[in-house]
N, C-alpha and C positions, 0 to 999 in steps of 0.2 A: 221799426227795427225788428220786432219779433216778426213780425206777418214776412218780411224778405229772409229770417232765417228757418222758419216753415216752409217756406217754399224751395230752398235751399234743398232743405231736408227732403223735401217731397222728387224733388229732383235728382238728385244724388239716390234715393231707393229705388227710382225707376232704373238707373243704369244696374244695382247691385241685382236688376231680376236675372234669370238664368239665359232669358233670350236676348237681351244688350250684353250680356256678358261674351254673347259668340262675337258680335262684333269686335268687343275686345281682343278675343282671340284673331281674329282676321285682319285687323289694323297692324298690332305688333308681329304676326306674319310678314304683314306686308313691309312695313317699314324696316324689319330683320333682315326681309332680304335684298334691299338695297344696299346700296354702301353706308345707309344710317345704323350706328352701332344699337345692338337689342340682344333680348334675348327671350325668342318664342316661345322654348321649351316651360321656362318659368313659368308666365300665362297660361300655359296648354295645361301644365301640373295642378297650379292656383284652381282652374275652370276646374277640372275633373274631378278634383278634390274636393268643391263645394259643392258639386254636382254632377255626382258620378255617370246616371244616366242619359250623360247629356256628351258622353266619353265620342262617342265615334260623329258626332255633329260637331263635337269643337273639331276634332282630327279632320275632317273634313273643312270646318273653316281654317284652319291653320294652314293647309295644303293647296286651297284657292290661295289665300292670301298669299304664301309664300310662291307659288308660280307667276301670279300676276306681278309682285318683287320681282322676281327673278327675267321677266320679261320685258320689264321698264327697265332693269339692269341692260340687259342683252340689248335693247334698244337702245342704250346711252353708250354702249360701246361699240355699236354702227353709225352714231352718231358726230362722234369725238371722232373716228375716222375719216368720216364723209368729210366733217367740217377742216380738219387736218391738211388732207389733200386738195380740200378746193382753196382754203386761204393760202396754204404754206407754198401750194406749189409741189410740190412732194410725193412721190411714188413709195409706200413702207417695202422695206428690205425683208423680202418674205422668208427671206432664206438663212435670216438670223437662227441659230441653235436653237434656241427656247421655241421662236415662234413654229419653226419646223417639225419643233418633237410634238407641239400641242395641236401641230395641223395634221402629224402621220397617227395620234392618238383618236386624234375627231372627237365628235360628240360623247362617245362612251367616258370620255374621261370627265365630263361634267356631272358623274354620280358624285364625283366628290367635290359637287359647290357645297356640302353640308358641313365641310372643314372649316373650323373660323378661320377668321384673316383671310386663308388662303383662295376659299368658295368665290367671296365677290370679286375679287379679280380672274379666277376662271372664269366664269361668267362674262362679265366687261371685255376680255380675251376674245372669248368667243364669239361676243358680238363686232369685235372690231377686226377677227377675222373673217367675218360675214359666213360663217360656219350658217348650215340650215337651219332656221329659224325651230320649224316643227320635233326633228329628230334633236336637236340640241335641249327644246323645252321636255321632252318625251324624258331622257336621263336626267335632267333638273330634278322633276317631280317623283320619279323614279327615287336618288339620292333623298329627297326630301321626307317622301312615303316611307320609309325605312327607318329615316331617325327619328319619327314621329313615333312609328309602329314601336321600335326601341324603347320609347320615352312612357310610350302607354301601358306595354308587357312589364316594363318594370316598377311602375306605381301598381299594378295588379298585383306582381310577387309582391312588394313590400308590404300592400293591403294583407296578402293571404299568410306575410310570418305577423303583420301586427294584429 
């Protein structure tokens, strides 16, 4: 029993080291920006905070992670379309209000998948309106880089009044 909670032990500090810890950051990235509910910013703060030098490598894992989310997102929502009109039978009514104002907006309006709630259905949106894969991910990462860069400038001010 002791010898399996040593190894427990041993196991569990290899993850608490600073370079499992980016993985962390890139997992809940990644799962944030699916339709699985998270929240990256916590983990990006938690990382930087235990170690602070390591600020622009987590930022960086946070932002793969969250693009490669964001792109399995956009892919589930050319999917759900695909699969829509080949089973249903069915041609989508392009010219619905909603879908028109988010088709005359395009890509640009995908800076704000960083909106909760609102972000993964942009997203999904956009992939099931087969908006361009590249120019769509471009304002993704765009949106995402920002509120990362937000999340990082302000643990810096709060560092520099504490």
């Amino acid at each position: 029993m002791l010898e399996w909670l040593q190894a427990a032990s041993v196991w569990m500090q290899g993850w608490l080291n600073p370079n499992a810890g980016l993985v962390g950051v890139f997992v809940s990235a990644l799962l944030s920006a699916t339709v699985l509910p998270g929240s990256t910013e916590m983990v990006l703060t938690a990382k930087i905070v235990a170690y602070p030098a390591l600020t622009w490598f987590a930022f960086g894992a946070a932002l793969l992670g969250s693009g490669i989310g964001c792109a399995l997102n956009f892919g589930m929502g050319q999917a759900v379309r695909s699969g829509w009109e080949r089973f249903q039978h069915i041609q989508i009514d392009e010219e619905h209000s909603r879908i028109a104002r988010l088709r005359r907006f395009g890509p640009p309006v995908l800076v704000l998948s960083v909106v909760p709630l609102i972000g993964d259905a942009l997203v999904l949106a956009a992939g099931w309106l087969k908006m361009p894969f590249w120019h769509s991910l471009f304002w993704i990462v765009l949106g995402k880089a920002t509120r990362y860069l937000l999340v990082i400038l302000g643990l810096k001010g709060l560092h520099a009044f504490g």
